[in-house]
Backbone as a ProteinNet text record, in pm:
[ID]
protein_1_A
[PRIMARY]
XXXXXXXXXXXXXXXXXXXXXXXXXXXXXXXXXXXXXXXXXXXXXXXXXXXXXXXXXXXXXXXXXXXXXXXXXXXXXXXXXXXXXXXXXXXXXXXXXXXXXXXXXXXXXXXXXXXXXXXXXXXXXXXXXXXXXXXXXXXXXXXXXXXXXXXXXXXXXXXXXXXXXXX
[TERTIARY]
11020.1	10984.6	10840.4	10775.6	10620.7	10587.9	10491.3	10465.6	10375.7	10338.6	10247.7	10170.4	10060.8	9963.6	9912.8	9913.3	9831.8	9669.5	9589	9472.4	9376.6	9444.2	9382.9	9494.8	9433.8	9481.8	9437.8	9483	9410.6	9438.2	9320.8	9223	9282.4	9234.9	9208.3	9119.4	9181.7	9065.1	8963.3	8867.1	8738.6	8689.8	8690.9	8592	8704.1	8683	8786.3	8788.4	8860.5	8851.4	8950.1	9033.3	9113.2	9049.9	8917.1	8920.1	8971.1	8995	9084	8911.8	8954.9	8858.4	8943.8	8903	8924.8	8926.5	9039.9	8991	8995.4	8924.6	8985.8	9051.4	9116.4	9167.1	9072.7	9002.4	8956.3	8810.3	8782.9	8622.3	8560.6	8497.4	8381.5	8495.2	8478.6	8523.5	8526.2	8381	8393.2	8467	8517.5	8624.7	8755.4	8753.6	8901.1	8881.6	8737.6	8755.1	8752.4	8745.8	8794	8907.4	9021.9	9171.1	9198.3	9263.4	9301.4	9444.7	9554.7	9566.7	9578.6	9578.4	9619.5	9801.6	9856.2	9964	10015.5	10097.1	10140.7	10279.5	10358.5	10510.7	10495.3	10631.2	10692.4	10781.1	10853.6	10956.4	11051.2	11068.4	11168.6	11165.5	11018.2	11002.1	10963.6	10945.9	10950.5	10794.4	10720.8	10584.6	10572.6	10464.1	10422.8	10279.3	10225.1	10060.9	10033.4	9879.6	9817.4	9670.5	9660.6	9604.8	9443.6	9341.5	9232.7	9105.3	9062.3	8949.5	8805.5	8834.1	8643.6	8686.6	8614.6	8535.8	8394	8386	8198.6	8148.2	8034.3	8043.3	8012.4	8038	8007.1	7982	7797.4	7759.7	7832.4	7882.7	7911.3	8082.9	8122.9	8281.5	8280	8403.7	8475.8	8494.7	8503.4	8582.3	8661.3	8754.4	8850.7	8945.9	8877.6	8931.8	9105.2	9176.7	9303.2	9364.4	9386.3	9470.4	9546.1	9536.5	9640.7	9553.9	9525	9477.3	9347.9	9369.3	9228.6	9198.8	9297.6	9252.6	9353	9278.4	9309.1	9469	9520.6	9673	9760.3	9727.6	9793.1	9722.5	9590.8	9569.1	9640.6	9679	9709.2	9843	9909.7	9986	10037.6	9909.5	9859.9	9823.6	9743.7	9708.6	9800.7	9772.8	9809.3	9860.7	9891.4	9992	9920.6	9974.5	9912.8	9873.3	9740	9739.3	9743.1	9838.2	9846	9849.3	9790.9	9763.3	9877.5	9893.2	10006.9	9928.7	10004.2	9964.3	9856.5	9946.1	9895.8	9772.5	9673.5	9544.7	9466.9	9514.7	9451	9344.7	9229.2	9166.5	9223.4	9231	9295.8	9158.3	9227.5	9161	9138.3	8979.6	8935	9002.2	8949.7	8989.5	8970.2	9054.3	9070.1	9010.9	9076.6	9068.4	9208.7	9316.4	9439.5	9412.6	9520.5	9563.2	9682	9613.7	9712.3	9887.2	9904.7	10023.4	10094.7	9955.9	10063.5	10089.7	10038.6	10036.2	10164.9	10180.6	10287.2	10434.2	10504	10633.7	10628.9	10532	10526	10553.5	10627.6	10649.6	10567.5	10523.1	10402.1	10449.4	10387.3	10450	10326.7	10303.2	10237.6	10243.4	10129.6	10092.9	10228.7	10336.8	10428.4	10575.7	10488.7	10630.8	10762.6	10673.5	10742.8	10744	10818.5	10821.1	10843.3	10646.7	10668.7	10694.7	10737.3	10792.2	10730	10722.3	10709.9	10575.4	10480.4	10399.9	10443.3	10382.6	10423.4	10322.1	10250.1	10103.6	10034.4	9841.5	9711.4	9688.5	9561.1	9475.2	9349.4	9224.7	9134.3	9030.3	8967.4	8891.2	8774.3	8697.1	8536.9	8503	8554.7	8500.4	8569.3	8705.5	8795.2	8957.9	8978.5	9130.3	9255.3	9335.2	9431.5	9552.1	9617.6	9843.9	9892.9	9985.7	10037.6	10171.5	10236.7	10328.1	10443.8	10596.9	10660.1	10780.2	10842.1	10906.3	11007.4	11022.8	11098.3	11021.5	10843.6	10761	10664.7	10592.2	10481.1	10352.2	10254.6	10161.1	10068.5	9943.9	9787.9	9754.5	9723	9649	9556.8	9434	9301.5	9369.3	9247.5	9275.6	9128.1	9120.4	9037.3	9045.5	9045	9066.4	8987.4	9059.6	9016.3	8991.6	9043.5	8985.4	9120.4	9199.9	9309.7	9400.3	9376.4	9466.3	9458.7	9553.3	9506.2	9579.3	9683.6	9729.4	9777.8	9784.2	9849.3	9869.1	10040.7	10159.7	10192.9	10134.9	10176.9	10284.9	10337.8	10451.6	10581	10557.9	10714.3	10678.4	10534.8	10567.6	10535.8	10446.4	10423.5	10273	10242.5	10141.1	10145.2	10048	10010.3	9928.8	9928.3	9831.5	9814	9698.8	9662.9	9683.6	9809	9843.1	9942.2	9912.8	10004.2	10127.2	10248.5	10404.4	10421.7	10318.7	10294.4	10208.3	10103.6	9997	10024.3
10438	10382.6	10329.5	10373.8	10308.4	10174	10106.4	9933.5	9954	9840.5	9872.4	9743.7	9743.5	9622.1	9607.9	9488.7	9431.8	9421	9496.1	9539.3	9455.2	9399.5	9393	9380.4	9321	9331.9	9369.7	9431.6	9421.5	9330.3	9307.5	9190.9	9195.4	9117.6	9145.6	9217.7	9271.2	9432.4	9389.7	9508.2	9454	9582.5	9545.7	9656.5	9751	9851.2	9889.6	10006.2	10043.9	10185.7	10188.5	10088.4	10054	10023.5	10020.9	9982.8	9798.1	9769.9	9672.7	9587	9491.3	9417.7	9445.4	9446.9	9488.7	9312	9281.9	9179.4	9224.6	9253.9	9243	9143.8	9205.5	9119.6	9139.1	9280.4	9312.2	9228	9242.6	9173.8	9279.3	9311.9	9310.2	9323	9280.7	9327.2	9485.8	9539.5	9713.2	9781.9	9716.6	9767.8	9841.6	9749.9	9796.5	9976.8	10012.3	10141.7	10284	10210	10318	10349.1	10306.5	10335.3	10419	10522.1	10605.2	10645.5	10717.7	10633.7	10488	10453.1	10321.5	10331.7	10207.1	10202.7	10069.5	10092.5	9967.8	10000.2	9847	9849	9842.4	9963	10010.1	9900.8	9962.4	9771.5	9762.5	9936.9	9849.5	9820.9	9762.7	9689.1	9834.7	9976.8	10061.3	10094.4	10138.7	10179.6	10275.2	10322.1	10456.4	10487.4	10608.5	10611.4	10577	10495	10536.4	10582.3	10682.2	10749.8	10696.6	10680.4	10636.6	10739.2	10746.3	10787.5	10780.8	10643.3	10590.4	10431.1	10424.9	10274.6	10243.7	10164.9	10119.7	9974.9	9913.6	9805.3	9722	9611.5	9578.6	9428.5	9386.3	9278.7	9229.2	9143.4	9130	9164.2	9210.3	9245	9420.5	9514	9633.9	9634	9774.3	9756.9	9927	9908.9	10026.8	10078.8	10222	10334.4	10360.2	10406.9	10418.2	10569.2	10674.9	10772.8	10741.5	10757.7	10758.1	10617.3	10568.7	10448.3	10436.9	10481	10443.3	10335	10219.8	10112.3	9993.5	9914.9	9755	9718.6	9784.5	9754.1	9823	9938	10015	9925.7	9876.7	9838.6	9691.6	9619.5	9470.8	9516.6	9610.6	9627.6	9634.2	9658.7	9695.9	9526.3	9479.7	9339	9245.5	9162.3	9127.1	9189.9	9343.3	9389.3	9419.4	9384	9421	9538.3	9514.5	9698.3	9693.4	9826.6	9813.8	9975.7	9951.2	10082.6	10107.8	10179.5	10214.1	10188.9	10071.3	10041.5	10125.7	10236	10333.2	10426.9	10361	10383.9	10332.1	10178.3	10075.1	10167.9	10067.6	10120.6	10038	10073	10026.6	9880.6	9723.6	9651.2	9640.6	9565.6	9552.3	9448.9	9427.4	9346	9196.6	9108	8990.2	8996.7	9077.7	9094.4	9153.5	9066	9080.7	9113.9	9149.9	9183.7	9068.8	8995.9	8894.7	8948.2	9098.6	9096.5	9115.7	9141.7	9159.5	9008.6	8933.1	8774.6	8728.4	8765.2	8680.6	8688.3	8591.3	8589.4	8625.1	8564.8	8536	8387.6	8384	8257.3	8192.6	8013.4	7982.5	7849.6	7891.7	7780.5	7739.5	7609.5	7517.3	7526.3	7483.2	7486.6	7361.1	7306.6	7206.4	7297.9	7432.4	7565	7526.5	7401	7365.9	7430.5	7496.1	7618.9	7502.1	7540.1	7502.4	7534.7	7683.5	7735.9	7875	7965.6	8098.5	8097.5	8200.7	8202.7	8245.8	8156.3	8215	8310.4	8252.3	8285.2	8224.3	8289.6	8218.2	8238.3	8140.8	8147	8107.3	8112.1	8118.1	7978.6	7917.6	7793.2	7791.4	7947.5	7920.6	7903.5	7789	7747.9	7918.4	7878.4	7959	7953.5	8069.1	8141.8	8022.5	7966.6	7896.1	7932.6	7896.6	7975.1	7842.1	7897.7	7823.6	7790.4	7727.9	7720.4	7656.9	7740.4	7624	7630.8	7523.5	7528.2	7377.9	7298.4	7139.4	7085.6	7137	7023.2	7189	7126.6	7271.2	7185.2	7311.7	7273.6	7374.4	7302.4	7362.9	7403.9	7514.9	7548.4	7625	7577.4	7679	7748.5	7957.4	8035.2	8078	7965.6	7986.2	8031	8141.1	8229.3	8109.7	8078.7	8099	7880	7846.4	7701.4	7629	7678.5	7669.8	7757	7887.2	7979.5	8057	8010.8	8094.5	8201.1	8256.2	8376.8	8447.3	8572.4	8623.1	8745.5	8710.5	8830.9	8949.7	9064.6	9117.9	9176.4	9206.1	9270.2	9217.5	9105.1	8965.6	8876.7	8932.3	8829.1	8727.4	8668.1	8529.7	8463.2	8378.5	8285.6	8142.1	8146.5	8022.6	7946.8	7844.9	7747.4	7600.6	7610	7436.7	7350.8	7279.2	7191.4	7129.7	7006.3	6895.2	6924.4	6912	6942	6790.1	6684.7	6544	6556.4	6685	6707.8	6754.2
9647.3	9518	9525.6	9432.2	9408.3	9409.6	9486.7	9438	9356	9263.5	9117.4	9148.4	9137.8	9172.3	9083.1	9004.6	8896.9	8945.8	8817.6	8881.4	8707.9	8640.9	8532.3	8445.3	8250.4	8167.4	8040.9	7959.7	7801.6	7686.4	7615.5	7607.5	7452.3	7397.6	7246.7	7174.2	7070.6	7023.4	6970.3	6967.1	6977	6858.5	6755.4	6660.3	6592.7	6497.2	6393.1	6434.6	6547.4	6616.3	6719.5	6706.6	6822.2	6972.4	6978.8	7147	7180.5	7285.9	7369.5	7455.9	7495.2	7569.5	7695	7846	7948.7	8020.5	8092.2	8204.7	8350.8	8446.8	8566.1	8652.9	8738	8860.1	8960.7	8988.3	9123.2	9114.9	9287.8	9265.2	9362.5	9318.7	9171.3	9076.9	8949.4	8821.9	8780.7	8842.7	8821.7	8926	9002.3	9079.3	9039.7	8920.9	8850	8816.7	8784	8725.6	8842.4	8931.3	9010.2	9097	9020	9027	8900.5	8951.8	8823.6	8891.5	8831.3	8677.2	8695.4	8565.8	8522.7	8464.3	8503.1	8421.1	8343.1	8269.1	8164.5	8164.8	8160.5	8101.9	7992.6	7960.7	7820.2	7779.1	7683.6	7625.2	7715	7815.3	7844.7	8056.1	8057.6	8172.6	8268.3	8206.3	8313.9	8297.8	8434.8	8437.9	8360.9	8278.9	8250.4	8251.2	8260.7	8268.2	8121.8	8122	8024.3	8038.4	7958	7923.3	7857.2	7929.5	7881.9	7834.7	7725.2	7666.6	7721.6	7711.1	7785.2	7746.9	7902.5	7886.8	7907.7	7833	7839.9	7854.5	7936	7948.3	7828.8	7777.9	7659.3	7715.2	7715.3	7743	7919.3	7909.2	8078.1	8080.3	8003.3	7950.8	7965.9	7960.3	7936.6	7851.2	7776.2	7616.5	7677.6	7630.9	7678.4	7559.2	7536.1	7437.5	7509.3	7439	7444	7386.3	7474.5	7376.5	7314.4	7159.8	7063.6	6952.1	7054.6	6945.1	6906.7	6718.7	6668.5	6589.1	6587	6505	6519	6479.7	6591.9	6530.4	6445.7	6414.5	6538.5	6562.8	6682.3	6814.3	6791.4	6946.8	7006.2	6897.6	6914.2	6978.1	6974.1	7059	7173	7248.3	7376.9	7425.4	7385.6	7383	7444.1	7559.8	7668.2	7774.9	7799.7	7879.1	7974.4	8134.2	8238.3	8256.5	8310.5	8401.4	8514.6	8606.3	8723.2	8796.5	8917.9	8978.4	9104.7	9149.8	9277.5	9375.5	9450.9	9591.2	9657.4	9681.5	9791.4	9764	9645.2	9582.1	9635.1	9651	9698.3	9829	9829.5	10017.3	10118.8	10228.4	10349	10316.7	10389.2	10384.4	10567.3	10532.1	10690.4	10744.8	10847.8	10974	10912.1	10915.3	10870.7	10666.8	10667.9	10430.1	10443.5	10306.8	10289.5	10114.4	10106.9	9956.2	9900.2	9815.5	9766.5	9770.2	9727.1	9732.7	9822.1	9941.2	10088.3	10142.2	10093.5	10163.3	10041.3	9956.6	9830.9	9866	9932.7	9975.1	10143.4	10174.4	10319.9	10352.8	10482.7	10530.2	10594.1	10564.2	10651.6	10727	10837.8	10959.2	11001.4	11051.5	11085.8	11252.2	11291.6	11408.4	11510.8	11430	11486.9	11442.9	11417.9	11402.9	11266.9	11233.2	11106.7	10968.2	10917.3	10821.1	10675.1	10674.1	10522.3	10383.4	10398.9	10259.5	10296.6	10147.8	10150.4	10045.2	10043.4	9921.9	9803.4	9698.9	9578.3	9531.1	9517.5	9450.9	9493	9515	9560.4	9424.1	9423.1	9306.9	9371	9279.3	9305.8	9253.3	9283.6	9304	9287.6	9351.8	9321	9459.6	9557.7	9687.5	9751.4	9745.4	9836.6	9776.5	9820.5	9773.3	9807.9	9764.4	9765.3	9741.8	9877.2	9892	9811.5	9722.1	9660.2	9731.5	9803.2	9916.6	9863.2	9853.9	9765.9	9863.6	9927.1	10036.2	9989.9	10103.2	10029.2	9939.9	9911.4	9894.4	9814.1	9718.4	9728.6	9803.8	9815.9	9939.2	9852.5	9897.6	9816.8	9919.2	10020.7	10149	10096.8	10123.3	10117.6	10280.4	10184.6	10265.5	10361.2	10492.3	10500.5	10641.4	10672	10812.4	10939.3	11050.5	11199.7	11182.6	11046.9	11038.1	10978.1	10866.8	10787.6	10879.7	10797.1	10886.1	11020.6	11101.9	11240.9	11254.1	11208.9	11204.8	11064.6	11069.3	10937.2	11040.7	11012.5	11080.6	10919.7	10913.6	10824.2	10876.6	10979.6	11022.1	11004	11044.3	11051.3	10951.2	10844.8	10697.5	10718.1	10814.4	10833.7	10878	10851.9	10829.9	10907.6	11042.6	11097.9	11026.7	11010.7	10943.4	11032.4	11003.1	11072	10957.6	10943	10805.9	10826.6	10767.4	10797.7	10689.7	10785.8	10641.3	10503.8	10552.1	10476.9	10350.9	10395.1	10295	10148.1
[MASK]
+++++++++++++++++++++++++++++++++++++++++++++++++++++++++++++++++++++++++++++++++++++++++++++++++++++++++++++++++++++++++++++++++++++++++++++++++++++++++++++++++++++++

């Protein structure tokens, strides 16, 4: 079975022609356009391709044409729904660079082997990437390799951290 990685979403429409405003997830932001296809859930929660026309940059934003859709009554439809590409598109990441979704529902243990929960979700700060840790307690851990974190087991799903289970 395929994994589907949220790579982006569409925006609110933009002009009387049906195109969509584009957000990314990836960084760079123009990262997003070189995953093809793209896909979106249907109503009823199942992937399907969609089908893109053209996109063009518009000011520091995407604006993204849609087969089938030429005007912002058909496009508001589209409007909020994730876009997501198949895992196995993705590029292999280097030596110490993870993919949020390979780290999401990993277990993280503390240097006192004390298991402080599983990841839910990181988010992002500006300084540095942050595990959202929700275990007896949730836990804010910046992700900051070789200082925060001293290991990341992608095999056995797990995460050393230098962090207090009090914090």
């Amino acid at each position: 079975m395929e994994k589907y990685i949220i790579i982006g979403k569409l925006g609110k429409t933009h002009g009387v022609k049906g195109w969509l405003r584009l957000h990314s997830n990836t960084r760079p932001t123009e990262a997003m356009l070189n995953y093809s296809p793209w896909y979106i859930q249907n109503d009823e929660s199942k992937w399907q391709k969609l089908v893109v026309n053209e996109i063009r940059p518009h000011g520091k934003i995407f604006i993204v044409n849609i087969e089938g859709v030429e005007n912002p009554e058909v496009a508001k439809q589209y409007t909020g729904k994730d876009i997501a590409t198949i895992y196995s598109q993705l590029p292999k990441s280097k030596k110490d660079e993870y993919y949020w979704t390979d780290l999401e529902g990993m277990t993280v243990v503390n240097c006192e082997n004390v298991e402080l929960g599983t990841i839910d979700h990181l988010m992002e700060t500006g300084a540095n990437d942050v595990m959202v840790v929700i275990g007896k307690k949730r836990h804010l851990i910046p992700f900051l390799l070789k200082k925060v974190v001293l290991e990341v087991d992608l095999e056995n799903k797990m995460i050393r951290v230098d962090w207090d289970e009090d914090f």
